[in-house]
C-alpha positions as CSV (number, residue, x, y, z in Angstrom):
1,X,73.2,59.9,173.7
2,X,75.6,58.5,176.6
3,X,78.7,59.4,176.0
4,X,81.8,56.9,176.6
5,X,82.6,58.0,179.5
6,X,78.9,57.4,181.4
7,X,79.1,53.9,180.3
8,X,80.2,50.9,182.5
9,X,82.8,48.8,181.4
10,X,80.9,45.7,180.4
11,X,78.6,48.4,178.4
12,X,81.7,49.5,177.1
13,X,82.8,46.4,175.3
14,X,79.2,44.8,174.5
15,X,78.6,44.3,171.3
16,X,75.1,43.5,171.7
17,X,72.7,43.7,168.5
18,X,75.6,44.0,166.4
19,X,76.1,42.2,163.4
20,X,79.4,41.1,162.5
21,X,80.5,39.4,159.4
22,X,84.2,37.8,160.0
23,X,85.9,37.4,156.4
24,X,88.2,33.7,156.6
25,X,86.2,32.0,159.9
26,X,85.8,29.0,160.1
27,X,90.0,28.7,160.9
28,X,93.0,30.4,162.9
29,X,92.6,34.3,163.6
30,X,89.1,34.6,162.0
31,X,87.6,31.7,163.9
32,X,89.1,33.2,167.3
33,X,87.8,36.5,166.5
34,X,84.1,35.2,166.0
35,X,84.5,33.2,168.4
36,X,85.0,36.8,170.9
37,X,82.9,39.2,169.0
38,X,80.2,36.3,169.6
39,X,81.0,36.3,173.3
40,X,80.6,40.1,173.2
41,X,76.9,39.7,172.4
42,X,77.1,40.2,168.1
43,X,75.6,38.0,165.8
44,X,78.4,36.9,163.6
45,X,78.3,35.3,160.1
46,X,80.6,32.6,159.8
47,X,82.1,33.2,156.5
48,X,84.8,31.6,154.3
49,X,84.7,29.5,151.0
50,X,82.9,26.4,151.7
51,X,79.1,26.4,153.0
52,X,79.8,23.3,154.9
53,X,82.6,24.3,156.6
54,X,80.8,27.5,157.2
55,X,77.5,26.1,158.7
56,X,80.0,23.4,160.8
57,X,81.8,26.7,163.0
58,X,78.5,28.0,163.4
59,X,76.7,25.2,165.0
60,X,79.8,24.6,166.8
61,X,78.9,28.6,168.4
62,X,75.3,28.1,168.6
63,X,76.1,25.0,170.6
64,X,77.7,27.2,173.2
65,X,74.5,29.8,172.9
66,X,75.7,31.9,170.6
67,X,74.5,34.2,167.8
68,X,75.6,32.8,164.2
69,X,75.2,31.6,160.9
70,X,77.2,30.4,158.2
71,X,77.4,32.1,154.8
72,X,80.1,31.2,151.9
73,X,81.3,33.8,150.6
74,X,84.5,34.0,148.1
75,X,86.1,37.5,148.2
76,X,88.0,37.0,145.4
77,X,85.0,36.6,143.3
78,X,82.8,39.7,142.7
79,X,79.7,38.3,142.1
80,X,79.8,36.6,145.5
81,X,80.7,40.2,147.4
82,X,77.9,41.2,146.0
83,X,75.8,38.4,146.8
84,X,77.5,38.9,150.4
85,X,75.8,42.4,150.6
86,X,72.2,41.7,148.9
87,X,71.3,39.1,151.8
88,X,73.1,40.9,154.7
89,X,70.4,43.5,153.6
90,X,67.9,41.7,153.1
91,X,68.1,39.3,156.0
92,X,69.9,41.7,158.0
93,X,69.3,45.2,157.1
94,X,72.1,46.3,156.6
95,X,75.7,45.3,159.0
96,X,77.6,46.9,162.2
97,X,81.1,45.0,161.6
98,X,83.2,44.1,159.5
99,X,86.7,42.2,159.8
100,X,88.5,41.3,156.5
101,X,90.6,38.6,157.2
102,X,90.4,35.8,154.0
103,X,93.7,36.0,152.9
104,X,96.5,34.0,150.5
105,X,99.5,33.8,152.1
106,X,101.8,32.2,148.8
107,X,105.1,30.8,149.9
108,X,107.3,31.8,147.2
109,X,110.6,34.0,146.3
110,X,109.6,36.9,144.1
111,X,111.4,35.3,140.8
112,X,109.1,32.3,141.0
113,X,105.8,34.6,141.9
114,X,104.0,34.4,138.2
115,X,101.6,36.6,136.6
116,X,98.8,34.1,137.5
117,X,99.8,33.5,141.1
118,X,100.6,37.1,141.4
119,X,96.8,37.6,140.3
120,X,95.1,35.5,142.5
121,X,96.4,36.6,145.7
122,X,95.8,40.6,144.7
123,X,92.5,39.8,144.0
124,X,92.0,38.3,147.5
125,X,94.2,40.0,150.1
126,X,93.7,43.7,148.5
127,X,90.5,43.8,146.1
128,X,88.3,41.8,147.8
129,X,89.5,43.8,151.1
130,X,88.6,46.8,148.9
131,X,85.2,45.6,147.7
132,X,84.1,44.2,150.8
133,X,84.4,47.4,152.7
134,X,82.7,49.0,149.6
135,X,79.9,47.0,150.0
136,X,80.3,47.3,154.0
137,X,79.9,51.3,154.1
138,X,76.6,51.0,152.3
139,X,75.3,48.2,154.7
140,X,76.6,50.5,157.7
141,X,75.4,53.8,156.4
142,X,71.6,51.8,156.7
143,X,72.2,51.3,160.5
144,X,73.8,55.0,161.0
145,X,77.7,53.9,161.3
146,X,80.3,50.9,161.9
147,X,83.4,50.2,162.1
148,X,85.8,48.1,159.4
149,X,89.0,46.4,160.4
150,X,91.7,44.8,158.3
151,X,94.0,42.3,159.1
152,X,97.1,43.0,158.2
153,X,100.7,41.8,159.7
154,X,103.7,42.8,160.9
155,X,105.6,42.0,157.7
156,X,103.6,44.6,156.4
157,X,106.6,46.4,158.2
158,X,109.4,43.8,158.7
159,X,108.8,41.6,155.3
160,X,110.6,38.4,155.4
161,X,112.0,35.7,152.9
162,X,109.3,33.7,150.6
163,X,106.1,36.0,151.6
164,X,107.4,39.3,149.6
165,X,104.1,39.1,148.2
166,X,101.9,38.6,150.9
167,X,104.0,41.6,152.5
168,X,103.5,43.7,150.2
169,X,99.3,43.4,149.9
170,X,99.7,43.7,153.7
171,X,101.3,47.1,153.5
172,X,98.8,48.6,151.0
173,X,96.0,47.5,153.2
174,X,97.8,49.9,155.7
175,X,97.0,52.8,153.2
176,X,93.9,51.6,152.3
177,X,92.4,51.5,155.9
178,X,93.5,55.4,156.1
179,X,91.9,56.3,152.9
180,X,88.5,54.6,153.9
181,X,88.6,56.5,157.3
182,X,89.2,59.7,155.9
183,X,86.3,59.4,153.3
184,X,83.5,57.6,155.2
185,X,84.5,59.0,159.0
186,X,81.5,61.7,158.3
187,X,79.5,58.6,157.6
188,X,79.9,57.3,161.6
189,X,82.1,54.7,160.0
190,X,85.6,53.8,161.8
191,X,88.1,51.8,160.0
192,X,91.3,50.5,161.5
193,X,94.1,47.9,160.5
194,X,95.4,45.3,163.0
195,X,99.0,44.0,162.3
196,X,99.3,40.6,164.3
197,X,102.5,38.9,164.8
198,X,103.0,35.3,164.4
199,X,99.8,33.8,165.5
200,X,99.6,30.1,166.0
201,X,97.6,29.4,162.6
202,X,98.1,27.4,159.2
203,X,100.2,30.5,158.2
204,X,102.7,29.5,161.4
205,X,103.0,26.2,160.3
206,X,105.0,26.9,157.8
207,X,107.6,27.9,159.7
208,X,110.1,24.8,160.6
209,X,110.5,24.7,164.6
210,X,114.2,26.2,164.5
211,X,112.0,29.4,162.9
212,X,109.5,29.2,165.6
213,X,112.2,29.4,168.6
214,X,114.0,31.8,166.9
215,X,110.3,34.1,167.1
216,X,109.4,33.2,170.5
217,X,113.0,34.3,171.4
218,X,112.7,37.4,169.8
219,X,109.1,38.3,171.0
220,X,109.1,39.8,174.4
221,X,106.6,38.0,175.8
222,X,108.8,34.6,175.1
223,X,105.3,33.1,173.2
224,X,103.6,32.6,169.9
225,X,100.6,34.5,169.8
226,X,96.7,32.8,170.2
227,X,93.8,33.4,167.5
228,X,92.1,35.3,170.5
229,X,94.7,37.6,171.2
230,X,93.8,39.0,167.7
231,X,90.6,38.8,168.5
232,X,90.2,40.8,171.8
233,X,92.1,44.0,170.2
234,X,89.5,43.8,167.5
235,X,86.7,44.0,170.4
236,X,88.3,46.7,171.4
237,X,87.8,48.3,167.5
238,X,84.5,47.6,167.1
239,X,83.5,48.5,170.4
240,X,82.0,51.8,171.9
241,X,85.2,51.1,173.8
242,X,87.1,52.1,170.8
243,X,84.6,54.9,169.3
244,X,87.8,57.6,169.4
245,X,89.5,55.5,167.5
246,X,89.8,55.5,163.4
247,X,92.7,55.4,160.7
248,X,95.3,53.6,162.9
249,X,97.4,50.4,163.0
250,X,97.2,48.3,165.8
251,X,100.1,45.9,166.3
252,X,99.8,42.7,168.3
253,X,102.7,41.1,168.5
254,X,104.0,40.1,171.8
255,X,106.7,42.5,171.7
256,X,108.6,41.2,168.2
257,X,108.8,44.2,166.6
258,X,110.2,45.9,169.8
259,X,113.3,43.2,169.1
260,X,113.8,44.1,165.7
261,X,114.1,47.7,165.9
């Protein structure tokens, strides 16, 4: 086998025959990072709730030559994770990459997050992270390893007013991304957490502009980040570039948390 260090540099971050299925892509971070891992040479599934919206990103790649397909796919429904993983095996054989990034993102205090609400977004942003990667070691341990990545956030670290609870699932995915690597690292499977910044998405949006100049001040770099900056650190993850790497958080964030500290 050639080790890292014998490889060139394009060699070292090609993803070619690589299948990658991008949780949340046919929008914002999860449509940039297809939209790179694609560039890199994998074949990505578009995935998110809607077929149609799916099947739209994914002609939209194809159009530029290359690899994908679209595949709906609910993560806060079980039967569709498991749906998910029957036809990457059957039409795939198995999968090289995953990147969980579906997410709820409520905009709420904590007194008016309700049982239901509360609910919903745990079974999204933390047990259909959980099931997904489940389902995602047995699909890698058929093609001999992978590598898993979660999004997470910086507020995972720096929680701020009216997304307590999105912080808070952001945080446990921290743990969770250590636990996996610990128990499938035997199995050649490498699973890291990213923890982007504020990344010019629907998310951002729901910060009024005072907010937003109040960031960009803050951020070292004096911008808002792109879906693609996101998307080039995961490259970096799921590369052979990145092989030494497992059990660790990535931030991207411009600089921000540098500021807050």
């Amino acid at each position: 086998m050639t080790s890292n260090s014998a490889r060139s540099l394009p060699e070292a971050f090609s993803l070619e025959g690589k299948v990658a299925l991008i949780t949340g892509s046919t929008m914002g971070i999860g449509e940039g990072t297809a939209m790179v891992l694609a560039q890199a040479g994998a074949h990505v599934i578009i995935s998110s709730r809607k077929q149609d919206q799916c099947e739209e990103v994914a002609a939209r790649f194809r159009a530029q030559g290359l690899s994908a397909e679209g595949r709906a796919c609910h993560i806060g429904k079980m039967d569709d994770i498991a749906a998910m993983s029957a036809w990457l095996q059957e039409t795939h054989g198995g999968l090289d990459i995953l990147v969980n990034n579906a997410v709820l993102s409520p905009w709420r205090t904590i007194e008016d997050t309700d049982v239901g609400l509360f609910t919903k977004t745990v079974d999204v942003d933390l047990r259909g992270y959980w099931f997904m990667s489940v389902e995602a070691v047995k699909l890698m341990r058929l093609k001999g390893g992978g590598s898993i990545v979660n999004l997470a956030s910086v507020a995972a670290e720096h929680p701020d007013h009216m997304l307590s609870l999105y912080s808070t699932l952001k945080t446990a995915l921290i743990g969770m991304s250590r636990s996996f690597a610990l128990e499938f690292g035997a199995d050649g499977i490498r699973v890291n957490t990213v923890l982007p910044g504020v990344i010019k998405t629907k998310l951002a949006d729901a910060f009024d502009d005072d907010t937003k100049e109040r960031i960009i001040r803050k951020t070292t770099v004096k911008r808002l980040g792109e879906p693609e900056d996101i998307g080039y650190s995961i490259l970096y993850l799921c590369s052979p570039a990145g092989a030494y790497v497992s059990g660790t958080n990535l931030v991207v964030d411009g600089g921000f948390s540098v500021a807050l500290m």
